[in-house]
Each structure stands twice: as structure tokens, then as C-alpha cells.
N, CA, C and O atoms as CSV, one atom per row, in Angstrom:
chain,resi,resn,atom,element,x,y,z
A,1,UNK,N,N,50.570,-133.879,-27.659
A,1,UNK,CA,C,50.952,-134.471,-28.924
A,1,UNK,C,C,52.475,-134.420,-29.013
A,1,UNK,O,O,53.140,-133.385,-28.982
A,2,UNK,N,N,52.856,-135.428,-29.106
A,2,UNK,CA,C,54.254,-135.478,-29.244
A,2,UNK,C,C,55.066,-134.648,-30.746
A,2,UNK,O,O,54.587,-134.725,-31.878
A,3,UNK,N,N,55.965,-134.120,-30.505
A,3,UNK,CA,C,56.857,-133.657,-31.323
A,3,UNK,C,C,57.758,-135.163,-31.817
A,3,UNK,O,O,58.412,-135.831,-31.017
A,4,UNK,N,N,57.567,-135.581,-33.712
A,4,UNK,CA,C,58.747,-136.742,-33.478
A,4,UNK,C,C,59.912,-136.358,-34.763
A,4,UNK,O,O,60.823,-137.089,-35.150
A,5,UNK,N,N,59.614,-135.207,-35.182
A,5,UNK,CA,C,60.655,-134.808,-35.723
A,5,UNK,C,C,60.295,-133.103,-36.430
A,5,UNK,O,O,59.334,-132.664,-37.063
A,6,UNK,N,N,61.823,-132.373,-35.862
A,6,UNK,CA,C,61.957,-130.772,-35.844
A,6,UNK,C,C,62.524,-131.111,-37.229
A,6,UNK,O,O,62.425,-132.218,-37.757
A,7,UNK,N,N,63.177,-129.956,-37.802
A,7,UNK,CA,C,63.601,-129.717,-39.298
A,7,UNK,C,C,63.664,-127.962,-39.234
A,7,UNK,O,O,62.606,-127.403,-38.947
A,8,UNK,N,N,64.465,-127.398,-39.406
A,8,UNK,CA,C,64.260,-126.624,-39.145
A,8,UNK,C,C,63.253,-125.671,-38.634
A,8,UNK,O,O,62.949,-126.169,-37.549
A,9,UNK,N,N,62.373,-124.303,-38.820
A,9,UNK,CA,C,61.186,-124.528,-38.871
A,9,UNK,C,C,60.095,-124.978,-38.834
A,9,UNK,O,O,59.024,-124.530,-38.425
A,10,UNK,N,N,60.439,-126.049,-39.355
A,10,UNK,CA,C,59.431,-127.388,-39.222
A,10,UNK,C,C,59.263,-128.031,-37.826
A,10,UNK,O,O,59.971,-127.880,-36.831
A,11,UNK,N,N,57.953,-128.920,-38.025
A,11,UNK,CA,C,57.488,-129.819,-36.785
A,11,UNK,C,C,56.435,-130.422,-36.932
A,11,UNK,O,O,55.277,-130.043,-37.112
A,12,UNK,N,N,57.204,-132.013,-36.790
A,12,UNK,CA,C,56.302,-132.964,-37.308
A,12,UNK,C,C,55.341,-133.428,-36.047
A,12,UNK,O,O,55.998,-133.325,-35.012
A,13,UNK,N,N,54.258,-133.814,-35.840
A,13,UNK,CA,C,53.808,-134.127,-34.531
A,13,UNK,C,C,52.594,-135.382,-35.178
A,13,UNK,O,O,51.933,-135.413,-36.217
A,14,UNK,N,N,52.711,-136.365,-33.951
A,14,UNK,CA,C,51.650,-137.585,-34.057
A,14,UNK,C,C,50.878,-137.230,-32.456
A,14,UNK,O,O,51.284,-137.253,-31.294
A,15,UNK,N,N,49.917,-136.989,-32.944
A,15,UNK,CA,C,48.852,-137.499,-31.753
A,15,UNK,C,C,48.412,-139.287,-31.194
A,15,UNK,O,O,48.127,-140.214,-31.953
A,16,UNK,N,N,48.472,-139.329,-29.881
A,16,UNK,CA,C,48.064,-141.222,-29.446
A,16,UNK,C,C,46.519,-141.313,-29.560
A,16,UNK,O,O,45.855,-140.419,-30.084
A,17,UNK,N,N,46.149,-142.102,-29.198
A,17,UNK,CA,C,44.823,-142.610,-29.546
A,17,UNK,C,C,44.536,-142.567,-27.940
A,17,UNK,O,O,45.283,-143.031,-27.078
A,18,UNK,N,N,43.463,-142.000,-27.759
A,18,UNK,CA,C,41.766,-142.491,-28.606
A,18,UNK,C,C,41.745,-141.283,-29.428
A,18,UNK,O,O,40.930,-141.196,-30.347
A,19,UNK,N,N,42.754,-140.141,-29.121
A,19,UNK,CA,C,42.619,-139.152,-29.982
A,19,UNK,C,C,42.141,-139.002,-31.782
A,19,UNK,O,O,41.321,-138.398,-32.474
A,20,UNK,N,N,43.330,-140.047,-31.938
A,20,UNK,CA,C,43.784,-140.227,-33.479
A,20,UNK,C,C,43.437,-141.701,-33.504
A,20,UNK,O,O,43.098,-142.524,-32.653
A,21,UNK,N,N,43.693,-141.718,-35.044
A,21,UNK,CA,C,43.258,-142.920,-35.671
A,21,UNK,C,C,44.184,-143.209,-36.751
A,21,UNK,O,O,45.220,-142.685,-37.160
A,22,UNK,N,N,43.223,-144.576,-37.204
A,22,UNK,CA,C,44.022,-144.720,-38.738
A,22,UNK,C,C,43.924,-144.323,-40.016
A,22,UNK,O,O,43.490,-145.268,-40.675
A,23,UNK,N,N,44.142,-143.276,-40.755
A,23,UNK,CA,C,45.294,-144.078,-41.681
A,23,UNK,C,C,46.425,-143.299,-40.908
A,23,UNK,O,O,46.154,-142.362,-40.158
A,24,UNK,N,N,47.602,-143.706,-41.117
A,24,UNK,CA,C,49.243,-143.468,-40.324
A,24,UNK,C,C,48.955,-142.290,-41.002
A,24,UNK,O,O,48.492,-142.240,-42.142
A,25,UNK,N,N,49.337,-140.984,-40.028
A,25,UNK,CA,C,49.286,-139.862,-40.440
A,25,UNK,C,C,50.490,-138.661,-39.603
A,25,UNK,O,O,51.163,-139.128,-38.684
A,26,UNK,N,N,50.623,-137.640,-39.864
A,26,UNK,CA,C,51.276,-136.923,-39.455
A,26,UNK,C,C,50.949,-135.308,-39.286
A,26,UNK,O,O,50.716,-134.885,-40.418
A,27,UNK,N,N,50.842,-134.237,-38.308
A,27,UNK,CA,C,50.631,-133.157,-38.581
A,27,UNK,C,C,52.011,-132.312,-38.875
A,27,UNK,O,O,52.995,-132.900,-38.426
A,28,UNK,N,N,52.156,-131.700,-39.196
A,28,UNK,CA,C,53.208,-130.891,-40.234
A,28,UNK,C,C,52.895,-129.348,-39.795
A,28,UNK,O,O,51.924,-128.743,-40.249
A,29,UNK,N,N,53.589,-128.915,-39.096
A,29,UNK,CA,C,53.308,-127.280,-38.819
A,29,UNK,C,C,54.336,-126.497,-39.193
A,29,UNK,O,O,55.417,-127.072,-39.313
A,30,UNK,N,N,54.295,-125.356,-39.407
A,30,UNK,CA,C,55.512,-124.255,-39.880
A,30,UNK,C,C,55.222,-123.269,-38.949
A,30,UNK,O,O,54.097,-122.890,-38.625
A,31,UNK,N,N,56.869,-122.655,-38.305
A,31,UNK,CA,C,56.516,-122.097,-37.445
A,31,UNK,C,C,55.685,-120.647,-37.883
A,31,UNK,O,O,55.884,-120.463,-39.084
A,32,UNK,N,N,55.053,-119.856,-37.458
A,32,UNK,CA,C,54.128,-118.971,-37.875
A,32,UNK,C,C,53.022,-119.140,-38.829
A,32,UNK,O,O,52.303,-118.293,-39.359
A,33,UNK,N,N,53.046,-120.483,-38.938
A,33,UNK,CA,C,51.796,-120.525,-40.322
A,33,UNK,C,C,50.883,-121.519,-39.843
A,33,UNK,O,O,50.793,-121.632,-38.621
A,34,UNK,N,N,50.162,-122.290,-40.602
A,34,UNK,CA,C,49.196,-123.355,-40.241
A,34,UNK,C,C,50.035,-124.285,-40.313
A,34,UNK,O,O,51.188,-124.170,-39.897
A,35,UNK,N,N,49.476,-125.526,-40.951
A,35,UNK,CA,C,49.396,-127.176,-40.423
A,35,UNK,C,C,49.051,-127.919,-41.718
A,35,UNK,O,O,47.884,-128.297,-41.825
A,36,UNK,N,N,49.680,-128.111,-42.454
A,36,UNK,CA,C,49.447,-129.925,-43.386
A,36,UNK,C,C,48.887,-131.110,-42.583
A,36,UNK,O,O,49.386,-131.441,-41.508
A,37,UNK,N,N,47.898,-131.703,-43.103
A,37,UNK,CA,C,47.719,-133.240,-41.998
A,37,UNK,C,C,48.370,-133.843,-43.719
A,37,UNK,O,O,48.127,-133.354,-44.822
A,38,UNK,N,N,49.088,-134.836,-43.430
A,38,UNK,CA,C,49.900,-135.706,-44.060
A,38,UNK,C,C,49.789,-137.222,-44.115
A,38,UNK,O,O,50.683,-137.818,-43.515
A,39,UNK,N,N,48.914,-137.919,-44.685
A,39,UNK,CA,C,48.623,-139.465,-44.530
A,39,UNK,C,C,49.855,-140.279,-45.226
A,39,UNK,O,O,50.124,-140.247,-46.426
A,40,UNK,N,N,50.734,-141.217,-43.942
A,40,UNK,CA,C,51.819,-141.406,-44.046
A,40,UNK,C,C,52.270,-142.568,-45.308
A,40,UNK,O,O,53.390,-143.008,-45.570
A,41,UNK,N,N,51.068,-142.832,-45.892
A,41,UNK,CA,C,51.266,-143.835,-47.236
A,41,UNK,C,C,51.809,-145.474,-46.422
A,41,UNK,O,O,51.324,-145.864,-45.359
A,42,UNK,N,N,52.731,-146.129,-47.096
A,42,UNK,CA,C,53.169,-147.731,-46.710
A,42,UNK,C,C,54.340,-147.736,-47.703
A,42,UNK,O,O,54.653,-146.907,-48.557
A,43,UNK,N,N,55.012,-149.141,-47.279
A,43,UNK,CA,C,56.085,-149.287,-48.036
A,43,UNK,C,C,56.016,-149.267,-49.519
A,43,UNK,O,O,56.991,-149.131,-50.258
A,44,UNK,N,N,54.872,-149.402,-49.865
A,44,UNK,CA,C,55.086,-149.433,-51.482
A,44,UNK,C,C,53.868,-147.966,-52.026
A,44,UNK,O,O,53.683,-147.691,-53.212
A,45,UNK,N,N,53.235,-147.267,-50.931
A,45,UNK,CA,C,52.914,-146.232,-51.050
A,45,UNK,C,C,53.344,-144.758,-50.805
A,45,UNK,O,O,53.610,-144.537,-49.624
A,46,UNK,N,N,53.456,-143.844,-51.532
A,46,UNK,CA,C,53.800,-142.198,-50.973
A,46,UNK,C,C,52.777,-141.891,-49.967
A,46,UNK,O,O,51.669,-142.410,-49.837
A,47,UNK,N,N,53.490,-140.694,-49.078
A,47,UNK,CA,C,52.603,-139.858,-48.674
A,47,UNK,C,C,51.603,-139.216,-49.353
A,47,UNK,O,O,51.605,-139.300,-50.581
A,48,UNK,N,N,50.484,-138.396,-48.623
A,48,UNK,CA,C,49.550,-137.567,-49.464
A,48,UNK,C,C,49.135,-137.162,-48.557
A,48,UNK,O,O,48.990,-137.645,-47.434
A,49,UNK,N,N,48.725,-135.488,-49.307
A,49,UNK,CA,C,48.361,-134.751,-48.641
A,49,UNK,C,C,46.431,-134.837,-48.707
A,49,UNK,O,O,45.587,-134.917,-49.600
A,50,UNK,N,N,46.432,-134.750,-46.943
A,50,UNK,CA,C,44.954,-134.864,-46.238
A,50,UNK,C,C,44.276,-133.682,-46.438
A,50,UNK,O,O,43.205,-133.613,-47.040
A,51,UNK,N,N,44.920,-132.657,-45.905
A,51,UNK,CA,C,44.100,-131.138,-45.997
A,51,UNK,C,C,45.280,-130.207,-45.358
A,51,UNK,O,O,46.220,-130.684,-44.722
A,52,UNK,N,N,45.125,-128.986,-45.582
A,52,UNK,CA,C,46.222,-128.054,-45.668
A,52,UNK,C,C,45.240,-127.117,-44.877
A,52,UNK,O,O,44.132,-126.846,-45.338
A,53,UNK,N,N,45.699,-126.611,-43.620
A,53,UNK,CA,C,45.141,-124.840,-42.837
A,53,UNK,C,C,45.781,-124.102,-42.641
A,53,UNK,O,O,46.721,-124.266,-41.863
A,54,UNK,N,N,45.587,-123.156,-43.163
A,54,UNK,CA,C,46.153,-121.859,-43.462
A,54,UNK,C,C,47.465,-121.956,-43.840
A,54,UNK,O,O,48.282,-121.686,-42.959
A,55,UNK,N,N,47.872,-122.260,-44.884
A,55,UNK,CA,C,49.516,-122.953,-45.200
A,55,UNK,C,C,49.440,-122.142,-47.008
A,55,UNK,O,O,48.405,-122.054,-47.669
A,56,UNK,N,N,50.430,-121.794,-47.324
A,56,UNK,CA,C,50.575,-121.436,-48.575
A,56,UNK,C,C,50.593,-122.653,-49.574
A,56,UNK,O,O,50.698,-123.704,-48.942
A,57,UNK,N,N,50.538,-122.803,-50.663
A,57,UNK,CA,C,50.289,-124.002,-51.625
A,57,UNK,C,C,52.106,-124.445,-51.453
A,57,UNK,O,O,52.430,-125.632,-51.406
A,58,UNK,N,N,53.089,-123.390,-51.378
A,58,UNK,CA,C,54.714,-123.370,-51.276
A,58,UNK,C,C,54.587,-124.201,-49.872
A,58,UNK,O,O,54.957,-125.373,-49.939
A,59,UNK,N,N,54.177,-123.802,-48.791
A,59,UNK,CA,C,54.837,-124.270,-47.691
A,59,UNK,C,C,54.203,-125.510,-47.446
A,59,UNK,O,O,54.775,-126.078,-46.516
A,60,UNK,N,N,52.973,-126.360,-48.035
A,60,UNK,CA,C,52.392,-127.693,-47.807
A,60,UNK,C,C,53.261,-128.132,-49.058
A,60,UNK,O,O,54.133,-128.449,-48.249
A,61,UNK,N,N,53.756,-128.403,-50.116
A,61,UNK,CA,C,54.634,-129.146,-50.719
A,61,UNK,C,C,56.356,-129.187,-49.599
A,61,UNK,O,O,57.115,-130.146,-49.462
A,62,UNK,N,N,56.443,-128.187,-49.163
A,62,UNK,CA,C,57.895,-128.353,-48.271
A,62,UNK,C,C,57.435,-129.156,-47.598
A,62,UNK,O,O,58.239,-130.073,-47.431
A,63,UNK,N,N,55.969,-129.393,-46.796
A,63,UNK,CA,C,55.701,-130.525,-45.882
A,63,UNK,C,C,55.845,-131.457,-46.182
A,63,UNK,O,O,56.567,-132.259,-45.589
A,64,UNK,N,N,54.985,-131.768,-47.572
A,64,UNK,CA,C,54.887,-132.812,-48.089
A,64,UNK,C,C,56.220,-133.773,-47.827
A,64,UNK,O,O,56.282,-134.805,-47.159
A,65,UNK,N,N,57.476,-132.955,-48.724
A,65,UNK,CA,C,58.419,-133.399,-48.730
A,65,UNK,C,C,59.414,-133.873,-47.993
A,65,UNK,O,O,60.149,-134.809,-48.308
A,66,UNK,N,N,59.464,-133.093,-46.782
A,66,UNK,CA,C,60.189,-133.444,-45.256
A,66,UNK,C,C,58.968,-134.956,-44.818
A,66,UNK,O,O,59.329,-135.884,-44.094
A,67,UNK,N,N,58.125,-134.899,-45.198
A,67,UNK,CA,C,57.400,-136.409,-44.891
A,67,UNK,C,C,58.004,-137.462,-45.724
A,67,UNK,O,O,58.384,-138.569,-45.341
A,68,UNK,N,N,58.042,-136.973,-46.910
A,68,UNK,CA,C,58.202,-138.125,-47.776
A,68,UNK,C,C,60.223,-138.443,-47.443
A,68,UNK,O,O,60.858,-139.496,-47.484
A,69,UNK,N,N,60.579,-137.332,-47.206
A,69,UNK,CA,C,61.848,-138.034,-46.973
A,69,UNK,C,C,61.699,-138.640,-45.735
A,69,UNK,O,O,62.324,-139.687,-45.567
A,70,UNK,N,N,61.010,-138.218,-44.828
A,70,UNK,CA,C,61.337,-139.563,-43.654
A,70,UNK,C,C,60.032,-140.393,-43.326
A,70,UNK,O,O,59.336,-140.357,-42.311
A,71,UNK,N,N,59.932,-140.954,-44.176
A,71,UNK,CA,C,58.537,-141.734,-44.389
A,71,UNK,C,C,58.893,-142.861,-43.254
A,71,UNK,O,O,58.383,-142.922,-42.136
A,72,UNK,N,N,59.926,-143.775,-43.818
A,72,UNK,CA,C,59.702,-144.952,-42.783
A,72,UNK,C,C,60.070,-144.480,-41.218
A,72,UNK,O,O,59.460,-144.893,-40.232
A,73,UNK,N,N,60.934,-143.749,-41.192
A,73,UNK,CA,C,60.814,-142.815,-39.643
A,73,UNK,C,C,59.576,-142.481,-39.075
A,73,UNK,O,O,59.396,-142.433,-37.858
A,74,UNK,N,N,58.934,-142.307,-39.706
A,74,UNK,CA,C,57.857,-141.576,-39.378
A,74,UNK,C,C,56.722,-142.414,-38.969
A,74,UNK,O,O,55.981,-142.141,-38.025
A,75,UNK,N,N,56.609,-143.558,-39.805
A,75,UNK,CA,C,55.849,-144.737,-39.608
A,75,UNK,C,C,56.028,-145.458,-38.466
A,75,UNK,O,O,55.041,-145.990,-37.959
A,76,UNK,N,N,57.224,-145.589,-37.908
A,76,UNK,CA,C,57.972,-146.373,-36.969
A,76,UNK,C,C,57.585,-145.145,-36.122
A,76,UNK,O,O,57.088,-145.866,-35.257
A,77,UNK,N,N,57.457,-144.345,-35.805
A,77,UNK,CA,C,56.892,-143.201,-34.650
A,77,UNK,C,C,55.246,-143.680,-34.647
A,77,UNK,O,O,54.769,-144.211,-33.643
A,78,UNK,N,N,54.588,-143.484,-35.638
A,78,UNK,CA,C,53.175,-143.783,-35.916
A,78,UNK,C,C,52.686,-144.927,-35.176
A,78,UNK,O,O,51.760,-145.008,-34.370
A,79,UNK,N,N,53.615,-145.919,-35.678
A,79,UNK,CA,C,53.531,-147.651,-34.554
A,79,UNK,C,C,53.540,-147.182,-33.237
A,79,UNK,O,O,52.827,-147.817,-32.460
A,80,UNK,N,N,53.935,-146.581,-32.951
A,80,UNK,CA,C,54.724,-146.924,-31.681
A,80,UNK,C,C,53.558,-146.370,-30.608
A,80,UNK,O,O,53.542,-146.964,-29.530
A,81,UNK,N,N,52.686,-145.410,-30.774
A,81,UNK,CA,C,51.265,-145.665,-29.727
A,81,UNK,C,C,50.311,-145.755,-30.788
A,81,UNK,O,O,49.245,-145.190,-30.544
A,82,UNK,N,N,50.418,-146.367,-32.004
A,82,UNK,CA,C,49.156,-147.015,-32.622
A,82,UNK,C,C,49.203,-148.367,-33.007
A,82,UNK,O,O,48.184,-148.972,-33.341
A,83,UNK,N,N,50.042,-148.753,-32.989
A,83,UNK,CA,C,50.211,-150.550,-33.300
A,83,UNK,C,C,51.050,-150.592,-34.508
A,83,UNK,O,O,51.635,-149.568,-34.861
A,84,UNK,N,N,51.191,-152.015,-35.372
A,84,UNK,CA,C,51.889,-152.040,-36.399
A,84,UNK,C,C,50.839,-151.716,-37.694
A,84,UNK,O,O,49.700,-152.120,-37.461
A,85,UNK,N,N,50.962,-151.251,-38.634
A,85,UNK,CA,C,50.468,-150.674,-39.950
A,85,UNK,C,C,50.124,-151.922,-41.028
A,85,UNK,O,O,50.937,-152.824,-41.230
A,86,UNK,N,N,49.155,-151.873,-41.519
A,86,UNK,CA,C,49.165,-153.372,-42.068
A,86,UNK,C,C,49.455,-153.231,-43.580
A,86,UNK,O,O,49.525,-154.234,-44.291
């Protein structure tokens, strides 16, 4: 699974397909803790959060947010071994 964006602590990762699927999504890990899955929303949609493991209610809103600031980054990673987003 590719790493497509660090942040401090942070680490955003997209899995390729046949693994993964759609909706545009993102996993979100902190180092020592669990994992946010993060459904990457569209241009006129936010992110939202999929499900949270083992993550404090504090450290899945920091996810949240490092998503939502690089949303269209993130999407444009998402394309890129899943196709274009409709």
C-alpha cells in the first residue's frame, strides 16, 4: 500500500485494486495508534469518517482534518490506480 502523504506522525496510505474499491478513500494511521478509514468526499463534498480502530475520538478528528485539508491531493492519488472519480 502506498504511502501518499506523511504529516508528521501521520500517514496517509491508498491501497490499488483488486484490493480496494470505490468510494475514494484513504487510510489514516498515527504512529503508535490505530487507523481512520476516511471516504475522500468530491468537489462539492467533505470527507467522512468510515470507521475508526483503535484511535482516540482526539486523534480520528486530527485525521479527519489532515484529509480534509488535502482533499483534492488526495483524490488525484486515489485516480491514479483507480481511475477518474465521477
Amino acid at each position: 500500500m502506498p504511502t501518499v502523504l506523511r504529516a508528521g506522525s501521520w500517514v496517509v496510505r491508498i491501497y490499488a485494486p483488486p484490493r480496494e474499491h470505490p468510494p475514494p478513500h484513504v487510510h489514516v494511521v498515527h504512529e503508535g495508534a490505530g487507523q481512520a478509514i476516511i471516504d475522500l468526499g468530491g468537489v462539492d463534498t467533505p470527507p467522512a469518517i468510515r470507521a475508526i480502530h483503535r484511535m482516540r475520538s482526539q486523534e480520528a478528528l486530527e485525521a479527519y482534518r489532515l484529509v480534509e485539508r488535502h482533499q483534492p491531493q488526495l483524490l488525484s492519488a486515489w485516480e491514479a490506480p483507480h481511475g477518474k472519480v465521477d
